[in-house]
Every structure is written in C-alpha cells, then in structure tokens.
Backbone as ProteinMPNN parsed JSONL, in Angstrom:
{"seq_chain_A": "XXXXXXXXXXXXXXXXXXXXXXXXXXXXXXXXXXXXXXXXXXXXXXXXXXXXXXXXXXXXXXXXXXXXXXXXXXXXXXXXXXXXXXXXXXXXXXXXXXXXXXXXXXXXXXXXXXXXXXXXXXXXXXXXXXXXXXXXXXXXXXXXXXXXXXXXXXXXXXXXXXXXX", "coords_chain_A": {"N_chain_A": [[69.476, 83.731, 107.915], [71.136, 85.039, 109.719], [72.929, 83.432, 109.78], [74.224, 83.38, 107.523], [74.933, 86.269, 107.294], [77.155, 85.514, 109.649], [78.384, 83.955, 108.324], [79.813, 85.374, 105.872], [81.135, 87.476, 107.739], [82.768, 85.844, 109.157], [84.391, 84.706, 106.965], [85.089, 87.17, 105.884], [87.226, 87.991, 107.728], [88.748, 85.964, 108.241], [89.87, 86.643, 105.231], [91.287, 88.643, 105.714], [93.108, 88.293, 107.832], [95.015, 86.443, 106.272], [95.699, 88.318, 104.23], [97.189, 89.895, 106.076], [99.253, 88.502, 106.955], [100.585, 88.19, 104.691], [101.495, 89.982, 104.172], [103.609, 90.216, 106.442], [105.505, 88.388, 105.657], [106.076, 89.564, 103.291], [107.827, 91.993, 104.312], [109.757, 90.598, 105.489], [110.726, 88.944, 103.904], [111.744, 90.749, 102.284], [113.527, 92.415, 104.052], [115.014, 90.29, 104.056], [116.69, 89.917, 101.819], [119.236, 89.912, 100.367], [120.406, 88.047, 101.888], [118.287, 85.961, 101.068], [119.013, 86.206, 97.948], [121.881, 85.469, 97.77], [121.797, 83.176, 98.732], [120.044, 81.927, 96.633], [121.965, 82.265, 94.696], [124.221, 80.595, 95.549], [122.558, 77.932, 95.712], [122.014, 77.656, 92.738], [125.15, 77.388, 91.454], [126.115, 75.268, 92.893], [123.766, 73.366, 91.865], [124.738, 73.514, 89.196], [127.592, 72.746, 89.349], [126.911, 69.837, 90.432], [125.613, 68.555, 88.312], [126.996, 69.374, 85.784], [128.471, 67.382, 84.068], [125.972, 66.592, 82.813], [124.839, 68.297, 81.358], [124.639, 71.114, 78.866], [127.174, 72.894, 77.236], [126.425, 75.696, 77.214], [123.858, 75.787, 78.665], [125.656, 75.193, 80.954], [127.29, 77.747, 80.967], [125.673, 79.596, 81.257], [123.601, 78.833, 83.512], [125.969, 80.191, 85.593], [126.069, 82.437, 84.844], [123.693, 83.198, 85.515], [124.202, 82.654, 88.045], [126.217, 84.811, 88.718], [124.808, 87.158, 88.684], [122.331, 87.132, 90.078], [123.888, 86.619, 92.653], [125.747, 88.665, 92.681], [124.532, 91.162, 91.978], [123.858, 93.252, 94.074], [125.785, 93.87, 95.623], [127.604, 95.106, 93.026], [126.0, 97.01, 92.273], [126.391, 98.404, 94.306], [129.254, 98.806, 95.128], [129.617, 100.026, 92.522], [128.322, 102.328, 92.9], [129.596, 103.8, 95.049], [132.172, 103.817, 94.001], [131.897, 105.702, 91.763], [131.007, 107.959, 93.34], [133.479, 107.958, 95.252], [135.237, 108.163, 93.763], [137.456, 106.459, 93.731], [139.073, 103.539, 93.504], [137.55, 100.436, 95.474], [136.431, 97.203, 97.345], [134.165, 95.809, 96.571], [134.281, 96.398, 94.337], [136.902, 95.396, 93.357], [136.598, 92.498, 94.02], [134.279, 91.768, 91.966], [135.857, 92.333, 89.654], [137.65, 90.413, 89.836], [135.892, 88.19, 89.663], [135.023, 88.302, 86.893], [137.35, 88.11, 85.994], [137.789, 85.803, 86.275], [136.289, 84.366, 85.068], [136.321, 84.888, 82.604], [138.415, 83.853, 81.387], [137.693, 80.844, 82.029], [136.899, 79.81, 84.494], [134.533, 79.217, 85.434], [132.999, 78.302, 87.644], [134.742, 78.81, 89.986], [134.793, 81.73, 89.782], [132.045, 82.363, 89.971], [131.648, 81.27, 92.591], [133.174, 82.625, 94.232], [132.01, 85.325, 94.349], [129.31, 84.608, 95.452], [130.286, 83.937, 98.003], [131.364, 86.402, 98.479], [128.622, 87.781, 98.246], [127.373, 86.546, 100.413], [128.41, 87.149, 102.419], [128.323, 89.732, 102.448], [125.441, 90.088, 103.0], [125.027, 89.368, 105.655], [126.447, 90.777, 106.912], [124.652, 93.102, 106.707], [122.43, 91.8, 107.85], [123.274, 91.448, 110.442], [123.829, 94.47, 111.19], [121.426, 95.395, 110.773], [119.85, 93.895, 112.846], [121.314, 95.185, 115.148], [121.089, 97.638, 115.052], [118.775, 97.894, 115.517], [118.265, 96.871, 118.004], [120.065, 98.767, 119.464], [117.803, 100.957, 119.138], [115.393, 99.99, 120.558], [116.804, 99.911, 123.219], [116.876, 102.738, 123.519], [114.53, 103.301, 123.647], [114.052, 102.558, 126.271], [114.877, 105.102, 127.32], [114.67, 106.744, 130.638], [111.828, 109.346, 130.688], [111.98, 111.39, 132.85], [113.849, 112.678, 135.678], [114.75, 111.932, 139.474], [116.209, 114.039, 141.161], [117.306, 114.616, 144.127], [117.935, 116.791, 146.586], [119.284, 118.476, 149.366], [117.482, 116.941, 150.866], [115.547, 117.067, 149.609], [113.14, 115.497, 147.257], [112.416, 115.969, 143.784], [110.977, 116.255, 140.647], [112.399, 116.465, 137.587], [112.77, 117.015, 134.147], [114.578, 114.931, 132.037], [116.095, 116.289, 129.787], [116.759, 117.994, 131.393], [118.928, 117.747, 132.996], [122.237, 118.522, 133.78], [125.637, 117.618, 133.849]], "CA_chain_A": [[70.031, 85.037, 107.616], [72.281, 85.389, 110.493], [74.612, 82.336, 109.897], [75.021, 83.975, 105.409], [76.17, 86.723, 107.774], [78.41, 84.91, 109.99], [79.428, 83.174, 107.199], [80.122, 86.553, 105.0], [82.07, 87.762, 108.304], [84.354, 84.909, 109.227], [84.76, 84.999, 105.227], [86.831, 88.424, 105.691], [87.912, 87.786, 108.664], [89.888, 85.436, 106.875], [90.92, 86.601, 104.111], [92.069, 89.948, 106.333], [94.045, 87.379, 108.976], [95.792, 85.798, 104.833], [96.402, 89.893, 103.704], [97.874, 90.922, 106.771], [100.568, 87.239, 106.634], [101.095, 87.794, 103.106], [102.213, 91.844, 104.033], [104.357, 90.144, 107.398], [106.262, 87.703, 104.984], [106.836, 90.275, 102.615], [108.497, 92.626, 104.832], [110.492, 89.885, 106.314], [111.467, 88.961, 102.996], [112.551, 92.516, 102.032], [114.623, 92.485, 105.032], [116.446, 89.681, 104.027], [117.027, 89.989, 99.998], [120.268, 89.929, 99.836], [120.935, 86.886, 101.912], [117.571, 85.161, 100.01], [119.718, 85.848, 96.628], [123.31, 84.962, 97.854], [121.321, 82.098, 98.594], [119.76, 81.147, 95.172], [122.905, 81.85, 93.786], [124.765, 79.343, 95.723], [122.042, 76.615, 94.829], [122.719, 77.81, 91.646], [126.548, 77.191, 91.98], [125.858, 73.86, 93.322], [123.341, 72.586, 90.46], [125.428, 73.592, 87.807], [128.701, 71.582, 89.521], [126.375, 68.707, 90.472], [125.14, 68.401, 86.814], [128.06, 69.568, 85.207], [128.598, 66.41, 83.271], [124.427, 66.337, 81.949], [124.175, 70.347, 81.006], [125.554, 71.391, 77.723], [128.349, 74.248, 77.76], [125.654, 76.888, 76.998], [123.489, 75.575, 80.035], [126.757, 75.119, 82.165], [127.506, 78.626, 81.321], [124.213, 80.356, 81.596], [123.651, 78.789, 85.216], [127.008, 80.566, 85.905], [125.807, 83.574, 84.499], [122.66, 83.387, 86.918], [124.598, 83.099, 89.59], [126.855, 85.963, 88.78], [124.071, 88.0, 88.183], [121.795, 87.086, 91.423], [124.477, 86.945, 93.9], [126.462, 89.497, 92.733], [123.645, 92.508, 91.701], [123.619, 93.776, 94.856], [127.178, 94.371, 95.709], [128.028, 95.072, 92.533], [125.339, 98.375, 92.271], [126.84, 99.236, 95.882], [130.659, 99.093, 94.707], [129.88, 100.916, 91.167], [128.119, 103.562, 92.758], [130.558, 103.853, 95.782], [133.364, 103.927, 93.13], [131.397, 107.042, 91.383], [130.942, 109.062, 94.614], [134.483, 108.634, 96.147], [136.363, 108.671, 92.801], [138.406, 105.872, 93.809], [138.075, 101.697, 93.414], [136.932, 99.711, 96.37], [136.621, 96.352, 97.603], [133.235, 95.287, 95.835], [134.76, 96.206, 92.536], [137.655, 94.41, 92.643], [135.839, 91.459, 93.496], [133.46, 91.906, 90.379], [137.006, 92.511, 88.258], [138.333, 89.058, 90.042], [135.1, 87.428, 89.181], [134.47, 88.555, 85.616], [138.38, 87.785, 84.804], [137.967, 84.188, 85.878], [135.125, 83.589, 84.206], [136.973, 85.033, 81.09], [139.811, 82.329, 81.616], [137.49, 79.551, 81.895], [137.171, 79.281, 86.141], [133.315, 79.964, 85.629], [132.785, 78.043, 89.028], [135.459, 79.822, 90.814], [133.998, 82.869, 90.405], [130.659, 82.076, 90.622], [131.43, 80.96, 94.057], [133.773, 83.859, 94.747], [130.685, 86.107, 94.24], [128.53, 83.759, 96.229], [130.733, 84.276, 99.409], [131.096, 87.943, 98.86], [127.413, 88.054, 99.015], [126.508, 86.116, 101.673], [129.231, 87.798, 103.614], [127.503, 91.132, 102.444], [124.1, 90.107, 103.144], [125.51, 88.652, 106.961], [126.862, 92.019, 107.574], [123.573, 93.952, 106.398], [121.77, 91.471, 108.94], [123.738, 91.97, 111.842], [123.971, 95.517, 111.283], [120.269, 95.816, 111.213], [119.805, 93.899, 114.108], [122.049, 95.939, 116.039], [120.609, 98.919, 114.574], [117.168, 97.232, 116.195], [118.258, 96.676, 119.277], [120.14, 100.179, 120.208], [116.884, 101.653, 118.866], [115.034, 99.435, 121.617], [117.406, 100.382, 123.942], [116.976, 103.903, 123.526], [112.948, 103.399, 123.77], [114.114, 102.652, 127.567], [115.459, 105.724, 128.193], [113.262, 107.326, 131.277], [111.749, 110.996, 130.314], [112.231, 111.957, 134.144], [114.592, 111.945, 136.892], [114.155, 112.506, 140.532], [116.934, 114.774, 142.208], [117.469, 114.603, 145.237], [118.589, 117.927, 146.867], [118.825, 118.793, 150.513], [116.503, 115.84, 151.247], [114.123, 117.06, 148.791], [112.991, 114.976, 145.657], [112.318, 116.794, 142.805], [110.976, 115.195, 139.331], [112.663, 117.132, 136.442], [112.952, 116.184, 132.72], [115.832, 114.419, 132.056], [116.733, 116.848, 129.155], [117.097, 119.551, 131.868], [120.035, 117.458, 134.203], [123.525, 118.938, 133.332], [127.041, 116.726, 134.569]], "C_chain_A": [[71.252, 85.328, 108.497], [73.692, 84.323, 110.549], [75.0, 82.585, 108.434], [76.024, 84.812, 106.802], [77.262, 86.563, 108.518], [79.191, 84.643, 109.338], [80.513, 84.39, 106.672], [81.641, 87.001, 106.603], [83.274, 87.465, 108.756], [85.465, 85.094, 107.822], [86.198, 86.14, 105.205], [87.106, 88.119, 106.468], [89.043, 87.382, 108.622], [90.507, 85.493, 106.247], [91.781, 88.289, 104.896], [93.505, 89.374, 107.55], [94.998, 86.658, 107.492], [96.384, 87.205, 104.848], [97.893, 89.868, 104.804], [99.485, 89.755, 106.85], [101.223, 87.548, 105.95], [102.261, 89.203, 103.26], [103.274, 91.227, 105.271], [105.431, 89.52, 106.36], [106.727, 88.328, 103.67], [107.843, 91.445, 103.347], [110.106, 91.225, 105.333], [111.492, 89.375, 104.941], [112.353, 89.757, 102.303], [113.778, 92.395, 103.057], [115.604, 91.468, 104.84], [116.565, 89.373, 102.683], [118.252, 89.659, 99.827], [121.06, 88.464, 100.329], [120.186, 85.512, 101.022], [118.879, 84.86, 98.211], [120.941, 85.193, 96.59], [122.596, 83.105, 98.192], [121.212, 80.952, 97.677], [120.952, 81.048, 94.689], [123.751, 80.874, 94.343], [124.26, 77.726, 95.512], [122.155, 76.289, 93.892], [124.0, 76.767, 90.761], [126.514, 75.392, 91.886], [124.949, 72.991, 92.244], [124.002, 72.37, 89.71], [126.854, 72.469, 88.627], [127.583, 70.523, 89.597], [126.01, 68.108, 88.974], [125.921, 68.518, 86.031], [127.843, 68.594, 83.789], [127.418, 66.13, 82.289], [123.876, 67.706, 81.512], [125.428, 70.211, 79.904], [126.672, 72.71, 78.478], [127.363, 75.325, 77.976], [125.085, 76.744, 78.58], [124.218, 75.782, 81.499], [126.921, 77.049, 82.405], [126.621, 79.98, 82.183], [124.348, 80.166, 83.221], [124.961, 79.692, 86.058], [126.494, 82.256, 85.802], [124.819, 84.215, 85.681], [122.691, 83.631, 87.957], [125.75, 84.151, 90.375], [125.851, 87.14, 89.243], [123.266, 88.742, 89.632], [121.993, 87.642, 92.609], [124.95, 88.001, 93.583], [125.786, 91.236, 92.317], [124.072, 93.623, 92.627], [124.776, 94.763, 95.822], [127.693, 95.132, 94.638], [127.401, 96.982, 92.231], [126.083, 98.767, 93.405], [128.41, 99.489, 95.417], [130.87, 100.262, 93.169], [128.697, 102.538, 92.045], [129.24, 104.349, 94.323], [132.104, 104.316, 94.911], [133.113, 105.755, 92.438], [132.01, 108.081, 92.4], [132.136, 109.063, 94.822], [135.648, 108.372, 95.142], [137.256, 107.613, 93.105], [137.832, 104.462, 93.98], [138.186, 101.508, 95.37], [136.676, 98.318, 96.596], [135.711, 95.512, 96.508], [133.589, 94.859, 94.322], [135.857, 95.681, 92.587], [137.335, 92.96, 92.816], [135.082, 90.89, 92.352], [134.77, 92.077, 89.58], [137.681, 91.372, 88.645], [137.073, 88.305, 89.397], [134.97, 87.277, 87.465], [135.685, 87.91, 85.061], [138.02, 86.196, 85.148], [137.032, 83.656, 84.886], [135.565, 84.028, 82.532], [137.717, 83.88, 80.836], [138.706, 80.972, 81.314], [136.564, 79.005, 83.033], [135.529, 79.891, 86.364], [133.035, 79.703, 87.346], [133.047, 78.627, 90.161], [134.656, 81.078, 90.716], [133.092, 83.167, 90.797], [130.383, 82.043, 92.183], [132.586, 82.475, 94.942], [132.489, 85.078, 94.936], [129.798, 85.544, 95.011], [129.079, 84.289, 98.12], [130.984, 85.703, 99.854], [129.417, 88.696, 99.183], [127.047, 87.699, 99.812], [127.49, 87.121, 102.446], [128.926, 89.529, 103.932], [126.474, 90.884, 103.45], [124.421, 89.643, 105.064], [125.982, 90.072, 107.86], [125.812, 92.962, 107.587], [122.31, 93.253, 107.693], [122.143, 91.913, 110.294], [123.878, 93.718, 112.044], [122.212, 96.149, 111.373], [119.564, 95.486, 112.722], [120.223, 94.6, 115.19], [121.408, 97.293, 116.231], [119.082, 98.935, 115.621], [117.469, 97.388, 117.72], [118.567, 98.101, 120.171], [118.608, 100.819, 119.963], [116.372, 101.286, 120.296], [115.387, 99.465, 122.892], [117.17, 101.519, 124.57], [115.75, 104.501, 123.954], [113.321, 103.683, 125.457], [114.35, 103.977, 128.679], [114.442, 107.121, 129.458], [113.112, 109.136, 130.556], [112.131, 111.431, 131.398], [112.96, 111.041, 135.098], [114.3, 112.306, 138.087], [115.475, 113.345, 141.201], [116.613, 114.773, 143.539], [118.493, 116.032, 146.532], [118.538, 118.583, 148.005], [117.805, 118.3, 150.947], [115.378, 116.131, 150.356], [114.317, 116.726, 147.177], [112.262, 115.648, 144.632], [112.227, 116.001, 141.178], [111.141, 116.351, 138.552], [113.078, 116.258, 135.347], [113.978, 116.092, 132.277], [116.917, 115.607, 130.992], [117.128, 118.208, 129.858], [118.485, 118.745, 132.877], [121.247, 117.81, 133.059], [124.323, 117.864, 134.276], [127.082, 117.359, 135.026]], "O_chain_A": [[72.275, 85.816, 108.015], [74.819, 84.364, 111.043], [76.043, 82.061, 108.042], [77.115, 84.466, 107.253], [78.28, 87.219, 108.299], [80.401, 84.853, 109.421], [81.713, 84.404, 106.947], [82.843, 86.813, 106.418], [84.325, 88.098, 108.849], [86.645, 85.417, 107.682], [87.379, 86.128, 104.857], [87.866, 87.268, 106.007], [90.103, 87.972, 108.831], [91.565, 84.869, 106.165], [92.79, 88.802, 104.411], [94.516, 89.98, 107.903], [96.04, 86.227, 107.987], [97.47, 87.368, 105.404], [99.091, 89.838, 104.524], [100.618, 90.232, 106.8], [102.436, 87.421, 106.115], [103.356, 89.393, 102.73], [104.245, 91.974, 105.15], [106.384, 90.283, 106.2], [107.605, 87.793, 102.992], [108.795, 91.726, 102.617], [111.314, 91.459, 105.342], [112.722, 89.417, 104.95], [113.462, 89.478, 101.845], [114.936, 92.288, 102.653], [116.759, 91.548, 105.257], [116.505, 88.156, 102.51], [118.378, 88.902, 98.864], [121.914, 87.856, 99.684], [120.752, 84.541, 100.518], [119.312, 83.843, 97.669], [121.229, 84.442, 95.659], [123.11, 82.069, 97.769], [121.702, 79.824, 97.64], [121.289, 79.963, 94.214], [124.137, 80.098, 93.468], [124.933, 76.721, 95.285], [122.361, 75.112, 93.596], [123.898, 75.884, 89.909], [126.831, 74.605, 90.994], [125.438, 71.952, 91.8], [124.146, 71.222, 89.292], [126.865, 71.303, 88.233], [127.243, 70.274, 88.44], [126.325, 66.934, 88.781], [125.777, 67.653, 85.167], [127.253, 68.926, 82.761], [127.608, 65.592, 81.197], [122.702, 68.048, 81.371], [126.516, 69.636, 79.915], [126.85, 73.178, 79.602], [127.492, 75.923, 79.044], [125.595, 77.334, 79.533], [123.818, 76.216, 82.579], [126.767, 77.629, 83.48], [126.796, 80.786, 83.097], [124.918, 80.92, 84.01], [124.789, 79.806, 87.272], [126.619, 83.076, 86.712], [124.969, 85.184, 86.425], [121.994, 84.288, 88.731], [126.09, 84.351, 91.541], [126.17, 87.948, 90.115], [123.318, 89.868, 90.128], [121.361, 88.401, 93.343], [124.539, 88.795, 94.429], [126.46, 92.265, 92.371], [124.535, 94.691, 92.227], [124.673, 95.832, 96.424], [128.388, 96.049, 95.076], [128.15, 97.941, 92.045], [126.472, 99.921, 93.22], [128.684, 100.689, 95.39], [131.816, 100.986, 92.861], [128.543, 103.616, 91.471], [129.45, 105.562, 94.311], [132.93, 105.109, 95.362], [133.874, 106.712, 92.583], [133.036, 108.759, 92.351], [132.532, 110.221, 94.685], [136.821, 108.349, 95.514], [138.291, 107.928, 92.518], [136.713, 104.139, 94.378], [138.72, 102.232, 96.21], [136.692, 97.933, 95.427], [136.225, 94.722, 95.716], [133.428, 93.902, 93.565], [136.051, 95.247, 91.451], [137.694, 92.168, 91.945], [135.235, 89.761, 91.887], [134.475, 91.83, 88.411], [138.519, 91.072, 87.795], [137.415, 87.7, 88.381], [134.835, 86.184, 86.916], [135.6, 87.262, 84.018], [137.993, 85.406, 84.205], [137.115, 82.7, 84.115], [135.128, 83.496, 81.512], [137.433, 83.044, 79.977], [138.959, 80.182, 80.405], [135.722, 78.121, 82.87], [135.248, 80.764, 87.186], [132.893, 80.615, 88.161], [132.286, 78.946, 91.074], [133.879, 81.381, 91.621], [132.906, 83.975, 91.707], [129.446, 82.499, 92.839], [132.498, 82.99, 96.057], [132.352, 85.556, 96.062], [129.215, 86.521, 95.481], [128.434, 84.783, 99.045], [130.908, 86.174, 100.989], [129.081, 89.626, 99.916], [126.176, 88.394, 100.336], [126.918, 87.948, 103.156], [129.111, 90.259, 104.905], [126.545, 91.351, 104.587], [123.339, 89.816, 105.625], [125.882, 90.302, 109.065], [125.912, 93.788, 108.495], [121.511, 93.966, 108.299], [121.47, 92.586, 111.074], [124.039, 94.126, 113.195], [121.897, 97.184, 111.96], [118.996, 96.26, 113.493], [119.508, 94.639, 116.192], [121.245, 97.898, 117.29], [118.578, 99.867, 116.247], [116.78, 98.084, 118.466], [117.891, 98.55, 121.096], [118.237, 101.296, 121.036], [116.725, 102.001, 121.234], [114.58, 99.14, 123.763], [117.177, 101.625, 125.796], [115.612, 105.626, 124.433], [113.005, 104.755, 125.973], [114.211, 104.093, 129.897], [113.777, 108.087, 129.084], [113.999, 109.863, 130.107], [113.011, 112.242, 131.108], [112.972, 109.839, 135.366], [113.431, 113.177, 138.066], [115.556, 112.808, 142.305], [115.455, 114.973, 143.905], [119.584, 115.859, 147.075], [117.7, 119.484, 147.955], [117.015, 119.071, 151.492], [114.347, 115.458, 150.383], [115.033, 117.193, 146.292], [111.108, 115.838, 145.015], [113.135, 115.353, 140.658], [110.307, 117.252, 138.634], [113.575, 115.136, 135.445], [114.561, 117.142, 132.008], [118.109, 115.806, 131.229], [117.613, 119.201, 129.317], [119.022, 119.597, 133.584], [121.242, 117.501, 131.868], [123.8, 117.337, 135.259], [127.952, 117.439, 135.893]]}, "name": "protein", "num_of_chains": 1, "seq": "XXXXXXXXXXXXXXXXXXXXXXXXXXXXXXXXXXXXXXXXXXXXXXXXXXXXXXXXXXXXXXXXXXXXXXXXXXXXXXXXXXXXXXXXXXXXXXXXXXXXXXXXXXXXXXXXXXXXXXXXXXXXXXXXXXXXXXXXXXXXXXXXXXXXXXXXXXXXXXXXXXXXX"}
C-alpha cells in the first residue's frame, strides 16, 4: 500500500516538475517570437534558394510567400498601425512597399531576404531592449529604502523618500 502511494506521488511529482518546464519554455518562447520567426523565415529563404532548381514555380513562389508572411507579420502589423496613429509613413512600411515591389518584378528572393533582415534586426532590437529593460528594473530592486544621516555626530535612519538635495 505504501509503495501504490509512493508510486501515485512521485507519479505527480512528475508530471508537476514536466507542467511547470513546459510553462518555463513557453514563456521563453513568447519572449523570443519574433526572433524564432525571423528565424524560420530565413530557413525558409535558404530552402527555397538551395532547391530552387527541384521546386516548381508555384512551390518556389509559395516558400517565398511563407517567408514574407512569417518574417515580415510582425513588423508589418507594427508599421501599419504606427502609420494609422501618426498619419504619416514610416520605416517598416517602406520596407513592406520595397519588399512587395520586388517580388512583383520577379526578385522574390531579394525580398524575401530583405524582410528576413528587417526582422531579425527588429526582433535583435526587441531583445536587447528587453534585456535592458530587465536589468534597470534589477537595478532599481537595489535601491536601499533607508539612509543614515549623519548630523552633528548623530546618525539618524530616515526613509530615503524623505532626503531632499
């Protein structure tokens, strides 16, 4: 009887030590979406040239399409609603209006990969800016609640939000 329930307890134990992984590696993934996709879409990118020659046109194009789509979602919502709000174009969107014309022309690759480097270079700036964001936070954890004055030899602990310059 007491080693079912061992058993039964390791059992969750288990599968609560799997949950709680599965919820770390989704956050971690969340946090980095945008370089995950600039990602795919440059494997993308890279299949479709590598193969080129053994993919029909449709295939060739499609993969192109995929990797418009992927890499470029994410920027592309951020520049069209940026464009809305301040009434005037912006960097994102003329990237997306360089991308879309090559790929009209012909230059599916080119743009594909033009879109590829505007996202990673997004997603590179959204990292470091969170990190940073992380660290002043962490920083800020440091800051003491109390100071000691020192005033005619006598020390005095007051709360930092009471010291004036």
């Amino acid at each position: 009887m007491a080693t079912e329930v061992d058993s039964i307890y390791k059992l969750k134990r288990n599968q609560l030590k799997r949950n709680i992984l599965n919820r770390k590696s989704l956050i971690k993934m969340k946090e980095h979406k945008e370089l995950i996709a600039a990602l795919i879409s440059g494997i993308t990118i890279l299949f479709a040239w590598m193969f080129e020659s053994h993919l029909t046109s449709t295939a060739f194009v499609f993969l192109h399409l995929l990797a418009f789509i992927i890499g470029g979602y994410a920027k592309a919502k951020e520049g069209i609603t940026e464009t809305i709000t301040n009434k005037e174009l912006n960097v994102e969107m003329l990237m997306i209006f360089a991308a879309i014309g090559s790929a009209i022309i012909g230059y599916w690759t080119e743009g594909a990969i033009l879109i590829f480097i505007f996202a990673l270079s997004g997603a590179l700036e959204t990292y470091t800016l969170n990190k940073s964001n992380k660290e002043i936070s962490s920083l800020m954890n440091l800051q003491p609640e109390e100071a000691i004055i020192v005033k005619n030899g006598v020390e005095k602990k007051v709360p930092v939000d009471h010291i004036t310059g």
